[in-house]
Each structure stands twice: as structure tokens, then as C-alpha cells.
N, CA, C and O atoms as a MOPAC input file, in Angstrom:
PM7 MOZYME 1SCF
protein

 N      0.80700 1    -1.18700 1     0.00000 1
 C      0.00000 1     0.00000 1     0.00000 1
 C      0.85700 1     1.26200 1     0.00000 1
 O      0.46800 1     2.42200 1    -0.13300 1
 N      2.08200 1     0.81700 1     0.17300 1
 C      2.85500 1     2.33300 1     0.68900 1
 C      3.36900 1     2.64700 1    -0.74600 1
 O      3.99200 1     3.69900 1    -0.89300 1
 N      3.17100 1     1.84700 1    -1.80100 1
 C      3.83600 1     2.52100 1    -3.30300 1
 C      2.31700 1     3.01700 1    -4.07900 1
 O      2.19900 1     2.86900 1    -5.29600 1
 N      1.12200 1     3.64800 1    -3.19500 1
 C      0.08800 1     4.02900 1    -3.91400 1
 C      0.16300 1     5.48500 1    -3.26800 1
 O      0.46800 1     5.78700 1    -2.11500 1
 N     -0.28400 1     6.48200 1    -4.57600 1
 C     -0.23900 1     8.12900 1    -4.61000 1
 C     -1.96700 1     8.08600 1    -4.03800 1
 O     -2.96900 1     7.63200 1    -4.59000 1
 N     -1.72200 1     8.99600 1    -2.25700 1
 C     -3.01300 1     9.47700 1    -2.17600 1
 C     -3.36500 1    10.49000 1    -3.21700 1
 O     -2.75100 1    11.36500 1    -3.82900 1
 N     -4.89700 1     9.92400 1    -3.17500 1
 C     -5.89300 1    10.97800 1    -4.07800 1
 C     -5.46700 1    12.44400 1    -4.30100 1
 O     -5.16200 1    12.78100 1    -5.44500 1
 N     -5.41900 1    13.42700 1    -3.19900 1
 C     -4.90200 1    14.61900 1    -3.51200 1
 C     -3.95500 1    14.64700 1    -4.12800 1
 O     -4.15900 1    15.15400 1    -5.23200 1
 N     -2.56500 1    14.21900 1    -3.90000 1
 C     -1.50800 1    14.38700 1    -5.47000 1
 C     -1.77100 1    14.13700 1    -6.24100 1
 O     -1.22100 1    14.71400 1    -7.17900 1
 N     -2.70500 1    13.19800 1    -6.54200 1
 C     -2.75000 1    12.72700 1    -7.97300 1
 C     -3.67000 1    13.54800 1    -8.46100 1
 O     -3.90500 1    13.37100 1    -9.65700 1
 N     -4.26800 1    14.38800 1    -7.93100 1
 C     -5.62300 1    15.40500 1    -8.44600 1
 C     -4.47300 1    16.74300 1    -8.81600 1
 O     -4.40000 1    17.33200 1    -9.89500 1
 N     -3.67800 1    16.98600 1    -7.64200 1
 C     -2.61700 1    17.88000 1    -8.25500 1
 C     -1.85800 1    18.18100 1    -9.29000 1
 O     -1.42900 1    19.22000 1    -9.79200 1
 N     -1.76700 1    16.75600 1    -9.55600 1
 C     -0.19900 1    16.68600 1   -10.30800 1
 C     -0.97000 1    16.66900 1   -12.25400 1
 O     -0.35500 1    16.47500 1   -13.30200 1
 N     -2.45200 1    16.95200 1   -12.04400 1
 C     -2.91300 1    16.61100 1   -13.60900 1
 C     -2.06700 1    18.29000 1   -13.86700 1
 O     -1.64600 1    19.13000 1   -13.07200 1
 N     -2.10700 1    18.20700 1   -15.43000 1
 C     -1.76400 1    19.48600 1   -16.06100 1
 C     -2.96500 1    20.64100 1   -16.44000 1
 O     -4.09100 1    20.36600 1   -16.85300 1
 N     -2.47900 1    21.86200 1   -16.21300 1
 C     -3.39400 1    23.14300 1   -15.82700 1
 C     -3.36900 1    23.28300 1   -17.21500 1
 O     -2.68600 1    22.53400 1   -17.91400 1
 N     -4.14400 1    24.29200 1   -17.73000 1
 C     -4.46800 1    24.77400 1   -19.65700 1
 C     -2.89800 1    25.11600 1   -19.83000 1
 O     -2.19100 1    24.56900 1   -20.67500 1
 N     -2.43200 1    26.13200 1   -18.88000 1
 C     -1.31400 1    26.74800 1   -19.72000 1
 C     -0.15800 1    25.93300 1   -20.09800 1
 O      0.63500 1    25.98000 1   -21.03900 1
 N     -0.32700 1    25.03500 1   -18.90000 1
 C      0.58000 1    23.46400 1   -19.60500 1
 C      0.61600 1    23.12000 1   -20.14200 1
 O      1.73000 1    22.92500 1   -20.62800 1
 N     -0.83500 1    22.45800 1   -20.92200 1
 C     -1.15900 1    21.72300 1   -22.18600 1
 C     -1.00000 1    23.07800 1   -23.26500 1
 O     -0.60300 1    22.73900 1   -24.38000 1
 N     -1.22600 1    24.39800 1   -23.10700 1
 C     -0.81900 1    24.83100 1   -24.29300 1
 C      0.83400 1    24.90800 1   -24.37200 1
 O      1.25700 1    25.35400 1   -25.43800 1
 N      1.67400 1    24.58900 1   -23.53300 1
 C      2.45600 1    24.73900 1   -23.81200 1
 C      3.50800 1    23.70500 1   -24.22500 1
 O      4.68600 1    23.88600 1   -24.53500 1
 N      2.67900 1    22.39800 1   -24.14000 1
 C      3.03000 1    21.53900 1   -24.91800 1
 C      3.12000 1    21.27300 1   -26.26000 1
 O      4.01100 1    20.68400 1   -26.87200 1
 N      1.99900 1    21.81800 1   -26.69300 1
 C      1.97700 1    21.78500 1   -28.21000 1
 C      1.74500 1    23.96000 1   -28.90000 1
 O      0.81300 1    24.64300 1   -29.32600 1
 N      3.31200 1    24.18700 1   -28.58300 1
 C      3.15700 1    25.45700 1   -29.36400 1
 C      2.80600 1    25.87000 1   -30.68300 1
 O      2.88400 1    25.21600 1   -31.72200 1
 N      2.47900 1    26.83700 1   -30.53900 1
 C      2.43900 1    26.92600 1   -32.11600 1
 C      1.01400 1    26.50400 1   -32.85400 1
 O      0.88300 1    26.46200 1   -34.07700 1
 N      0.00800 1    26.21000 1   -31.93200 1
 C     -1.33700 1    25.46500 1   -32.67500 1
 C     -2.38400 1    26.60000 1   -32.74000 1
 O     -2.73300 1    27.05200 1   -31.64900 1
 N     -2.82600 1    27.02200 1   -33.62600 1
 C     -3.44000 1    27.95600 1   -33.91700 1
 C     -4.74700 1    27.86500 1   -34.93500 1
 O     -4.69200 1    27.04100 1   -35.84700 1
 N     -5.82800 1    28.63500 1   -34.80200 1
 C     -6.61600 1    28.20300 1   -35.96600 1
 C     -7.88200 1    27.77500 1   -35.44900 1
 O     -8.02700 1    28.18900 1   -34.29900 1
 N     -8.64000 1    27.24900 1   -35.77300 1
 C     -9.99300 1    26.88300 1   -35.22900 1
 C     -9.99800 1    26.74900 1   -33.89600 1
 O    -10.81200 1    27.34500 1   -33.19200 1
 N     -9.07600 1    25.94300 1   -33.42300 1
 C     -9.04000 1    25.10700 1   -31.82600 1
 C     -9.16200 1    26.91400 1   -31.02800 1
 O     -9.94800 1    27.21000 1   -30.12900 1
 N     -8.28900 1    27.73500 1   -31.59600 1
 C     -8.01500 1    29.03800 1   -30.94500 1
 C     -9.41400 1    29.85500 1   -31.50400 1
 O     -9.58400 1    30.70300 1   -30.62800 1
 N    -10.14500 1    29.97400 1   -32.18500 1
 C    -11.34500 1    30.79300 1   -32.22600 1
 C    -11.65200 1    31.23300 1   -33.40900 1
 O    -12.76300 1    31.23900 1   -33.93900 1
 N    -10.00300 1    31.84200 1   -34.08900 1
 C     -9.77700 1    32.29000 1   -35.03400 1
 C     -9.30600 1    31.85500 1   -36.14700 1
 O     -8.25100 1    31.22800 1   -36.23300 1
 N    -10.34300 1    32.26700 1   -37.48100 1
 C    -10.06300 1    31.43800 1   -38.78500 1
 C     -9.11900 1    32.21600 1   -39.60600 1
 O     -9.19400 1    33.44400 1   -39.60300 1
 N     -7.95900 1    31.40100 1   -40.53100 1
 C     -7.45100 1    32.35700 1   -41.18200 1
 C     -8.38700 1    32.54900 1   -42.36200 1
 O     -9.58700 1    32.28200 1   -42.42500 1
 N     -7.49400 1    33.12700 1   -43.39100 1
 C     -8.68000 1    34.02600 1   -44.51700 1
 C     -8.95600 1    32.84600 1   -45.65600 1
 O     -9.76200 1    32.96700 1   -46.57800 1
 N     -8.15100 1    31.71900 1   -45.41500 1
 C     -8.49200 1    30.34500 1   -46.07000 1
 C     -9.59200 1    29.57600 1   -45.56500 1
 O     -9.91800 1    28.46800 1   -45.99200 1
 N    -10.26900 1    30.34300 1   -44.44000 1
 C    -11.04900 1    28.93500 1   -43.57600 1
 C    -12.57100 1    29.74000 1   -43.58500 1
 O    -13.69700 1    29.35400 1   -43.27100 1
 N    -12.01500 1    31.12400 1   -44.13300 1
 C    -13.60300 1    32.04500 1   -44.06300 1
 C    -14.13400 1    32.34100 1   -45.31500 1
 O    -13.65800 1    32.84500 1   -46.33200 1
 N    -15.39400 1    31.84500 1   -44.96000 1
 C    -15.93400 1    31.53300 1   -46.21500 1
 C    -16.95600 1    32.81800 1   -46.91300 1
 O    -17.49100 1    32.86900 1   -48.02000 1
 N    -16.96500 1    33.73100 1   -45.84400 1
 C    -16.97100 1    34.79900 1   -47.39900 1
 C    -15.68700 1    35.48100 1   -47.77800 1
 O    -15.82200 1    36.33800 1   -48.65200 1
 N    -14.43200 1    35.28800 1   -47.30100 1
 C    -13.34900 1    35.44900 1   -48.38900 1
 C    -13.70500 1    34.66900 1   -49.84000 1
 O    -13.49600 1    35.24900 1   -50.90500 1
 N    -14.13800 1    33.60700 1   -49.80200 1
 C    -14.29300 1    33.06000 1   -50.66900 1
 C    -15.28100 1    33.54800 1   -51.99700 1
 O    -15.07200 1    33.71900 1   -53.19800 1
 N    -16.44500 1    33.67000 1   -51.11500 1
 C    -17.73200 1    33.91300 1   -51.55300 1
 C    -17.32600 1    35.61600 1   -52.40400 1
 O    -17.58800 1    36.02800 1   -53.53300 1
 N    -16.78100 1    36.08700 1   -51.52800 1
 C    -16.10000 1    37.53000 1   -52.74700 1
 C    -15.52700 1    37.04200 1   -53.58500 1
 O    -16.13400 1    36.86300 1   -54.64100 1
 N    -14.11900 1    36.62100 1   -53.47900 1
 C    -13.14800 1    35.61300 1   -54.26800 1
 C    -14.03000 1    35.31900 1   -55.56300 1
 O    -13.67400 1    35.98200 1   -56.53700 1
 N    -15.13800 1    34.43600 1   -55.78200 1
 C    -15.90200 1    33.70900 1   -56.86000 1
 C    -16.41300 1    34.96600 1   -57.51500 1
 O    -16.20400 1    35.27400 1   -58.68900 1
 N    -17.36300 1    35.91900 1   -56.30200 1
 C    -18.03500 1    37.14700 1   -57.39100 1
 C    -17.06800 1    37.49600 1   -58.04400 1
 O    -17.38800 1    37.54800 1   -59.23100 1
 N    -15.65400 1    37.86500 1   -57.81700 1
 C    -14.91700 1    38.39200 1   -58.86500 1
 C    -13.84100 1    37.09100 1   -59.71900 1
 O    -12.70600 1    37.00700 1   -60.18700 1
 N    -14.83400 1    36.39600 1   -59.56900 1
 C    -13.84000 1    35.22500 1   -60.19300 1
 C    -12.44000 1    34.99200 1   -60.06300 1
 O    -11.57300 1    34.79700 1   -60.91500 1
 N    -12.40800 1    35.04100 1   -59.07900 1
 C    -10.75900 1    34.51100 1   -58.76000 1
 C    -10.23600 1    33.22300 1   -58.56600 1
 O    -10.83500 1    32.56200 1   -57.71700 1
 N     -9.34500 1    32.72100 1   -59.08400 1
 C     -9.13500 1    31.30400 1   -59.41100 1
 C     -8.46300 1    30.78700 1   -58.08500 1
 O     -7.73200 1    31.65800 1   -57.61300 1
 N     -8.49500 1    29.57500 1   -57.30900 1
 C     -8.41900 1    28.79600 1   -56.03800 1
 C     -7.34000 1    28.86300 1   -56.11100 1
 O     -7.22500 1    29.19000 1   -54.92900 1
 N     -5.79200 1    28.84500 1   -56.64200 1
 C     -4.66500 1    29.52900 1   -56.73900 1
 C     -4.47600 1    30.71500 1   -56.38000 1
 O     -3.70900 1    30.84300 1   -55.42600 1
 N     -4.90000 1    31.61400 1   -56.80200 1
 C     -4.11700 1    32.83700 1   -56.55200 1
 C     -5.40100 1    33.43700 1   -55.29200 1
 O     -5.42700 1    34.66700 1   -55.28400 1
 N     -6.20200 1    32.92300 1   -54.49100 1
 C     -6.40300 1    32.80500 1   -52.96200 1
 C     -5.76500 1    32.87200 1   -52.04500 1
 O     -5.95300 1    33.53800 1   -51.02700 1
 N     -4.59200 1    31.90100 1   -52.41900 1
 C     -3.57200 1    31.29600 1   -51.76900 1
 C     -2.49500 1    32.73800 1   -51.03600 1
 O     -1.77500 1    32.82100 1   -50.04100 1
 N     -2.88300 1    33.69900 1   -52.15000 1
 C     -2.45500 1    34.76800 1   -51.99600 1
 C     -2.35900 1    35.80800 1   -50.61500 1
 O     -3.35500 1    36.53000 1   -50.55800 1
 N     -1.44600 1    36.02200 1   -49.57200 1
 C     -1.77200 1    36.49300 1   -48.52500 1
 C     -2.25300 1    38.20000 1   -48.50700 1
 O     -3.01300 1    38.78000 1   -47.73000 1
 N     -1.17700 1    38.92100 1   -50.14900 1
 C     -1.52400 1    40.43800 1   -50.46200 1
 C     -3.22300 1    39.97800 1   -51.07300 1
 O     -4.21200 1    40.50100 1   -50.56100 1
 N     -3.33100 1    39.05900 1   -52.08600 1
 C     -4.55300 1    39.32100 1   -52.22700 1
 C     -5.91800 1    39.25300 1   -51.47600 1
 O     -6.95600 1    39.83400 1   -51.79300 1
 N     -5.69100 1    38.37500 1   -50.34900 1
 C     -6.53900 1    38.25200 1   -49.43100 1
 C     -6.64800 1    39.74000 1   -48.27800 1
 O     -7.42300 1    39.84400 1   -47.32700 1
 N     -5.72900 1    40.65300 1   -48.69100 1
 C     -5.54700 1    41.78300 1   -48.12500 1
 C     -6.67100 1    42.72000 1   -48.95900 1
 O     -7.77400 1    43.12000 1   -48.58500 1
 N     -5.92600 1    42.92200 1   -50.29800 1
 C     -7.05900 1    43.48600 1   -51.29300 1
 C     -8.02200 1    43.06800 1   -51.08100 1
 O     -8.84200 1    43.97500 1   -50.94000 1
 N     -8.46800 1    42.04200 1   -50.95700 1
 C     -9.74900 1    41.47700 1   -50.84100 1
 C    -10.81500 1    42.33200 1   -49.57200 1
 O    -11.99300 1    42.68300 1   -49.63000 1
 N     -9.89400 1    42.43300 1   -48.60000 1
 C    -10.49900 1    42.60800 1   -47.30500 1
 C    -10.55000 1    44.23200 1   -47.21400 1
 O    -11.10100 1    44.71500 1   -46.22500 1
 N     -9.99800 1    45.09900 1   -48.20700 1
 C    -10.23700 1    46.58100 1   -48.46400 1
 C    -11.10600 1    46.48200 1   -48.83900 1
 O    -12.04200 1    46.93300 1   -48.17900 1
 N    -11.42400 1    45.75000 1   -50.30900 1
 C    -12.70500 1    45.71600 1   -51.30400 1
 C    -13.69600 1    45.65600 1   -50.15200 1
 O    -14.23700 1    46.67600 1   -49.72200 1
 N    -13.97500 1    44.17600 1   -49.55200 1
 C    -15.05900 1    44.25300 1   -48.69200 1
 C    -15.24200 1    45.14200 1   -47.93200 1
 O    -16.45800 1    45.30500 1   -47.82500 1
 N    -14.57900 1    45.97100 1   -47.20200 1
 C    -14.45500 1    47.17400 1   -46.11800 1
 C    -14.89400 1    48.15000 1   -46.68300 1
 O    -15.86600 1    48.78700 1   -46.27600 1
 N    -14.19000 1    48.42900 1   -47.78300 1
 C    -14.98000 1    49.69600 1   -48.97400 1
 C    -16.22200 1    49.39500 1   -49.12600 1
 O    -17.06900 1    50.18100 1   -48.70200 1
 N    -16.66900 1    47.98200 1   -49.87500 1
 C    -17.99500 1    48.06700 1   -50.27400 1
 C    -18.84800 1    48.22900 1   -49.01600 1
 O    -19.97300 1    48.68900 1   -49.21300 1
 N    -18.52300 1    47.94300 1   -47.79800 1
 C    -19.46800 1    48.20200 1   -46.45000 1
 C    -19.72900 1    49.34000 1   -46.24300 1
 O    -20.84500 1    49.75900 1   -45.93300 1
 N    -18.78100 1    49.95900 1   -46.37900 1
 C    -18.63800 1    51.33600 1   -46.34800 1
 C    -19.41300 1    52.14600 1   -47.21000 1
 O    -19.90500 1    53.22900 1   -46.89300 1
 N    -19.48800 1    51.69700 1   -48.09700 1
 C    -20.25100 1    52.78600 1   -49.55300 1
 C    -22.20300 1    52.13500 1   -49.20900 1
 O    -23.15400 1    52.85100 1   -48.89600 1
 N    -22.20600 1    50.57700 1   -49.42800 1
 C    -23.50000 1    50.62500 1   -49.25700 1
 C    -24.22800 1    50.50400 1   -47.94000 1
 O    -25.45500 1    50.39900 1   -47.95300 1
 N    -23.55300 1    50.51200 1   -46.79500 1
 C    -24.48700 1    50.48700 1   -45.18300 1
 C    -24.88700 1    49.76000 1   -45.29100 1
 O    -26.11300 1    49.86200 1   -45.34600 1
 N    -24.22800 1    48.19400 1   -45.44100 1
 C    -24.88100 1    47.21000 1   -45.35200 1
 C    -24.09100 1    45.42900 1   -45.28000 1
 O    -23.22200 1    45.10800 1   -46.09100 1
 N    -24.52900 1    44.59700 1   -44.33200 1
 C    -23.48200 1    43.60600 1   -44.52600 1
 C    -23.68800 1    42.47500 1   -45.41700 1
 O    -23.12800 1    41.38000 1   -45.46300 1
 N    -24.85600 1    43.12000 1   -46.29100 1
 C    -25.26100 1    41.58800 1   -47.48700 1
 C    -24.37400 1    41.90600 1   -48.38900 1
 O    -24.11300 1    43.06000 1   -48.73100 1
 N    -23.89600 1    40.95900 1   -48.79200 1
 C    -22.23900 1    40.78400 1   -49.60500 1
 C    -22.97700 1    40.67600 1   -51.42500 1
 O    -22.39100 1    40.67900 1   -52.50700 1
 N    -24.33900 1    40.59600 1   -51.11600 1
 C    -25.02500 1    41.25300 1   -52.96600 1
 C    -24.59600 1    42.55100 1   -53.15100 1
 O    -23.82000 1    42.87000 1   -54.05200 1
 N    -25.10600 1    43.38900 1   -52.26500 1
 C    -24.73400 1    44.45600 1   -51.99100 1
 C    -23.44800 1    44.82400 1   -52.48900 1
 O    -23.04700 1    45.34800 1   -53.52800 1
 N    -22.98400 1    44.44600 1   -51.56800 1
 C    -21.19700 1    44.89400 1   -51.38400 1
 C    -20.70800 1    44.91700 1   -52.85200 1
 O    -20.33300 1    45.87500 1   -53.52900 1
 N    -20.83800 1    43.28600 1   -53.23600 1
 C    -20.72500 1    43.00400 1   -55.31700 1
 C    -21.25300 1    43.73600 1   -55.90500 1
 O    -20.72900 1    43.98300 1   -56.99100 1
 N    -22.42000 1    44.41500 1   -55.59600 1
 C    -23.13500 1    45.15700 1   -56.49000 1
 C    -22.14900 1    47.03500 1   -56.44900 1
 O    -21.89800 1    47.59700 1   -57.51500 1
 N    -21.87200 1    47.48700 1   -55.48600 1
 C    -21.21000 1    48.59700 1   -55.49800 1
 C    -19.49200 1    48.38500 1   -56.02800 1
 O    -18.79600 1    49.39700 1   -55.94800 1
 N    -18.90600 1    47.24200 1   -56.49600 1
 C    -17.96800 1    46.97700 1   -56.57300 1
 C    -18.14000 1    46.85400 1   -58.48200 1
 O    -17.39800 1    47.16400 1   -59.41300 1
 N    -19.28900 1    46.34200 1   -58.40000 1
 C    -19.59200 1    46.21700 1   -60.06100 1
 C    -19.58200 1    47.46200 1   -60.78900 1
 O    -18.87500 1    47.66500 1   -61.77600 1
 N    -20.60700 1    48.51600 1   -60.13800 1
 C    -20.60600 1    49.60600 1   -60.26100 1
 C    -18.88500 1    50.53300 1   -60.06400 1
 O    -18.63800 1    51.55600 1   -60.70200 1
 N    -18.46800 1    50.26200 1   -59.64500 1
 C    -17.17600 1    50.71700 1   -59.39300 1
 C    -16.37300 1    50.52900 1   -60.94700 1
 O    -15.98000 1    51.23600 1   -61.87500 1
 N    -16.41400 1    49.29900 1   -60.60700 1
 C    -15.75200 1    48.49300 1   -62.37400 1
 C    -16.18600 1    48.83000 1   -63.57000 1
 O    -15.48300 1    48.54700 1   -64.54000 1
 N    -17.43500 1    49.50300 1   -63.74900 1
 C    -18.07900 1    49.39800 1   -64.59400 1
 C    -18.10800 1    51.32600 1   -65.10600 1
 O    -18.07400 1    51.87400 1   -66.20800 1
 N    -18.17900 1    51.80300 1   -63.83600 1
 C    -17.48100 1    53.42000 1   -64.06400 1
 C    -16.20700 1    53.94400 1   -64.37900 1
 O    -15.99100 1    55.10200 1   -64.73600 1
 N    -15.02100 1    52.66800 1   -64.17300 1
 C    -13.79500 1    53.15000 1   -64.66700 1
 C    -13.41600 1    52.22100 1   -65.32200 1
 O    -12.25200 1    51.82100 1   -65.32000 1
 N    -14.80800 1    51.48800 1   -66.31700 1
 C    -14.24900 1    51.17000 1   -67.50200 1
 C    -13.28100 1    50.00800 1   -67.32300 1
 O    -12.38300 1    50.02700 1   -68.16500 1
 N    -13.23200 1    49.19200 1   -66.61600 1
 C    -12.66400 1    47.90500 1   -66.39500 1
 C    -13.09000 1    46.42600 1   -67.21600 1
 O    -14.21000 1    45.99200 1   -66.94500 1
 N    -12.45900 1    45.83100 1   -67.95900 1
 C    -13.26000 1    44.68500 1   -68.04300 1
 C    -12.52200 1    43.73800 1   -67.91900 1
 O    -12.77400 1    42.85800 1   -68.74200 1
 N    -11.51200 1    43.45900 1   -67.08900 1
 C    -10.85000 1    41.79300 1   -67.00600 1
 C    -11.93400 1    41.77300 1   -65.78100 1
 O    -12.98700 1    42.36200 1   -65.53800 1
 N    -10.99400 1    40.62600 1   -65.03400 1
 C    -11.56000 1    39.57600 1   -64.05300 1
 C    -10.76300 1    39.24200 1   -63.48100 1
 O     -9.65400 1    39.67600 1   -63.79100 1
 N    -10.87900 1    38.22200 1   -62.25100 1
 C     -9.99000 1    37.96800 1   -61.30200 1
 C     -8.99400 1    38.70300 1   -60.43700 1
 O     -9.27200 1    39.60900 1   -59.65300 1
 N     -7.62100 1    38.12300 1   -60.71400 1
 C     -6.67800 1    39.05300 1   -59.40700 1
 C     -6.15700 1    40.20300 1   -60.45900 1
 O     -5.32600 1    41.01600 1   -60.05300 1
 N     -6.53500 1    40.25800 1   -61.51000 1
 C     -6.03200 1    41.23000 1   -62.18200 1
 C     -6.89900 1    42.70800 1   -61.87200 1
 O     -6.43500 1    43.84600 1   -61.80700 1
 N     -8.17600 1    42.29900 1   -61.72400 1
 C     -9.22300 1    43.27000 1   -61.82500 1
 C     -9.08400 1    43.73700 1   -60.06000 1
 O     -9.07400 1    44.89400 1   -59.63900 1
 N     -8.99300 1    42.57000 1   -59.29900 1
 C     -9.29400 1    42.95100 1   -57.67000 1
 C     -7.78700 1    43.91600 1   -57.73900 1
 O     -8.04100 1    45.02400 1   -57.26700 1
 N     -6.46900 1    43.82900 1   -58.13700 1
 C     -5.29400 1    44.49100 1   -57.72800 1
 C     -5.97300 1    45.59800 1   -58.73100 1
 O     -5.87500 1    46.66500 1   -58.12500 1
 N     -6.54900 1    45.80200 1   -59.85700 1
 C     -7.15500 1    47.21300 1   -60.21900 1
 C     -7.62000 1    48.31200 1   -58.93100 1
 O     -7.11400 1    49.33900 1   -58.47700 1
 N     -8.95700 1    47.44600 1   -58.58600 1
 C     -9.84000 1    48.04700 1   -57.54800 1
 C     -8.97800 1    48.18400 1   -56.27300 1
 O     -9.08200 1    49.26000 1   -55.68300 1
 N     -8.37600 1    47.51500 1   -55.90300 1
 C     -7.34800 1    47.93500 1   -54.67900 1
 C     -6.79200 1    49.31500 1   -54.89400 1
 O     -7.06300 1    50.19400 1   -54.07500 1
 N     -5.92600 1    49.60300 1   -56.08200 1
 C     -5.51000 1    50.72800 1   -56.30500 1
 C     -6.06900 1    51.89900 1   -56.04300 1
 O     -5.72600 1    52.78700 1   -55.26300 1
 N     -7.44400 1    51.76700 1   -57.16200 1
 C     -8.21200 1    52.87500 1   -57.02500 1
 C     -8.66900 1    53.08000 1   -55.91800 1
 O     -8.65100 1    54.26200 1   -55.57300 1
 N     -9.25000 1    52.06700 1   -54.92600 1
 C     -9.48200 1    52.25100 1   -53.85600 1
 C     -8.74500 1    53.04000 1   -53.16400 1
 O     -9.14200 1    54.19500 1   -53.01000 1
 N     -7.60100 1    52.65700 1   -52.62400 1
 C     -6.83600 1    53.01600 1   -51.64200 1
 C     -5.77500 1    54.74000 1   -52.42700 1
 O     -5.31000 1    55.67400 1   -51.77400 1
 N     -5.75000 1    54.57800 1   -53.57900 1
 C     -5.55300 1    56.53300 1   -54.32000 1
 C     -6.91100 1    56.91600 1   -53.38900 1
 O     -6.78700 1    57.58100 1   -52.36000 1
 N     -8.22400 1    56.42200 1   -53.86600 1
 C     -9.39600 1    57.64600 1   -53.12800 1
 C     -9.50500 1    57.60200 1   -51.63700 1
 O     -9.87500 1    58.53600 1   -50.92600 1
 N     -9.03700 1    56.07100 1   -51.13100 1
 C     -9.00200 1    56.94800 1   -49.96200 1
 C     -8.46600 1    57.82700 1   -49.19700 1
 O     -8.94500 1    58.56200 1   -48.33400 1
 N     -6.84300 1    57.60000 1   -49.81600 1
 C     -5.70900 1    58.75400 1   -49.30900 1
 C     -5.87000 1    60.10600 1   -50.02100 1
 O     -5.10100 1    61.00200 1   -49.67200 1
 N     -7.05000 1    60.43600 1   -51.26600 1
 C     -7.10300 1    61.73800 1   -51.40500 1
 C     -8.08800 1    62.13800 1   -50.44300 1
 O     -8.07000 1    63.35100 1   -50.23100 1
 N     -9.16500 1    61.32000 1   -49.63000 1
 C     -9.91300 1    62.01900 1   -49.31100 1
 C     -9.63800 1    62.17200 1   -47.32100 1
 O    -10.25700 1    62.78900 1   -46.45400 1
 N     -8.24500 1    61.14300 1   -47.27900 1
 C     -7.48300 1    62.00600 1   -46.08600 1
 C     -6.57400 1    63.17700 1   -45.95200 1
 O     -6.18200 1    63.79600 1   -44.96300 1
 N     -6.32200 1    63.32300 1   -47.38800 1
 C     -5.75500 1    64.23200 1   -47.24700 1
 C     -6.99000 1    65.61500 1   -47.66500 1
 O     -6.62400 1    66.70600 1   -47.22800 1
 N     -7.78100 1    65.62300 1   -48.11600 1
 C     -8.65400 1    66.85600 1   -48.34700 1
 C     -8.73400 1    67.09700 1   -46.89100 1
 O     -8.45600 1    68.22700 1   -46.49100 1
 N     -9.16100 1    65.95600 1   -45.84000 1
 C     -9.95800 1    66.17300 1   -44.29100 1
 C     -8.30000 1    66.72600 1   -43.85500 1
 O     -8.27400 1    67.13400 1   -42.69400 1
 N     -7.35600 1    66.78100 1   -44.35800 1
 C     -6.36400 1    67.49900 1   -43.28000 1
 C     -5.89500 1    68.54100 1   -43.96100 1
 O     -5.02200 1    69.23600 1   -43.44200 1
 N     -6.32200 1    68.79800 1   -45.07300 1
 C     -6.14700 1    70.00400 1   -45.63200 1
 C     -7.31600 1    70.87000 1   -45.09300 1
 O     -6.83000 1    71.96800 1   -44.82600 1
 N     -8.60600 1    70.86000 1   -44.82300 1
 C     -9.50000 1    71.42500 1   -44.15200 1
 C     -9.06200 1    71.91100 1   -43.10000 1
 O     -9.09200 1    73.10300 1   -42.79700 1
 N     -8.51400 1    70.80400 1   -42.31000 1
 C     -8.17800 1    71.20600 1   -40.67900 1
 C     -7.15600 1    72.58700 1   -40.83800 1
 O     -7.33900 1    73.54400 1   -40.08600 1
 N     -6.07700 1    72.61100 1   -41.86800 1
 C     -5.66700 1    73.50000 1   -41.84600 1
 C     -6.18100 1    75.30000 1   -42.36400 1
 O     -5.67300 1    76.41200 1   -42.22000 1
 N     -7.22000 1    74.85800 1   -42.89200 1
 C     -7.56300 1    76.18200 1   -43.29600 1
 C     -8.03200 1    77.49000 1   -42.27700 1
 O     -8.30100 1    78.58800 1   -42.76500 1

């Protein structure tokens, strides 16, 4: 009997969370809460409206562009239905005369995007100065 662990140590000695995370570093991703931009599925669901091919997804800048486009289009129509969002993005494309597709067209709209938005920070700090 004397080579048996009373109950309390052995209730002690299990491992606390920060233990077990620190057994296996580095694990990230669903188990943690957070999806990357491969696991969220309206990255995707934009991705297709502008036809972007399952390759160049893979893309970490384009999944960036991607996530302006969507931010812009929220922004322009007050709204989180992603018809929407495509629909002000079409309109976008379709006013400056664009007609490819895919990552060619989304690195278009990135551009323009991000020229209008830095002219229209800089108008708001040109104001401040007047």
C-alpha cells in the first residue's frame, strides 16, 4: 500500500491549460477561435463574385485586397449583405471602364481604392488646416 499516490496528489499533479498549451506550441486556428482568410468563407464567396481562381487565394496580399474591397464596399453601401457589397464593386468596375476579371481586376480596384481613400485624407487634413 505504501507505493500508492493518495488521491490529492494525484488530483494535483494533472496538467493546468497553460501546460497543455504549452506543450503543443504553435497550434493555432480553429481550436483558438480564429479562422485564417483560407477557412472564411466569405473570403471566398467575394473571391468567386470576382472570379478569382483557387490559386491565386492562396495569396496572402490578395486576401488583403480582398479585405479593403469588402471594407470599402461596407462602407459605400451600409450594409453587410455581400449582394450588396458586389453590387457597389460592379458599379465601381463598370465606371472606370474595367473589363478583365480575377486578381487582375481585384489588384485594379485595390488601387483605385486606396488613391481615393488617401485623397480624401488628405482633403480632411487640408481642411483642418484652413
Amino acid at each position: 500500500m505504501e507505493d500508492r499516490v493518495p488521491l490529492t496528489q494525484a488530483q494535483d499533479q494533472s496538467p493546468t491549460q497553460a501546460e497543455k498549451e504549452a506543450e503543443a506550441p504553435g497550434h493555432q486556428g480553429l481550436w483558438q477561435g480564429t479562422l485564417g482568410y483560407m477557412d472564411d468563407i466569405n473570403y471566398h464567396r467575394m473571391a468567386d463574385l470576382l472570379e478569382i481562381s483557387y490559386e491565386d487565394r492562396k495569396d496572402q496580399h490578395l486576401a488583403e485586397k480582398l479585405s479593403l474591397l469588402t471594407d470599402w464596399a461596407k462602407e459605400q453601401t451600409k450594409s453587410d449583405d455581400r449582394i450588396q457589397q458586389y453590387q457597389a464593386l460592379k458599379n465601381l468596375t463598370s465606371g472606370l471602364g474595367y473589363q478583365m476579371k480575377g486578381k487582375e481586376l481585384a489588384t485594379k480596384l485595390y488601387q483605385w481604392i486606396r488613391l481615393d481613400l488617401d485623397r480624401k485624407r488628405i482633403e480632411a487634413k487640408q481642411e483642418l488646416l484652413k
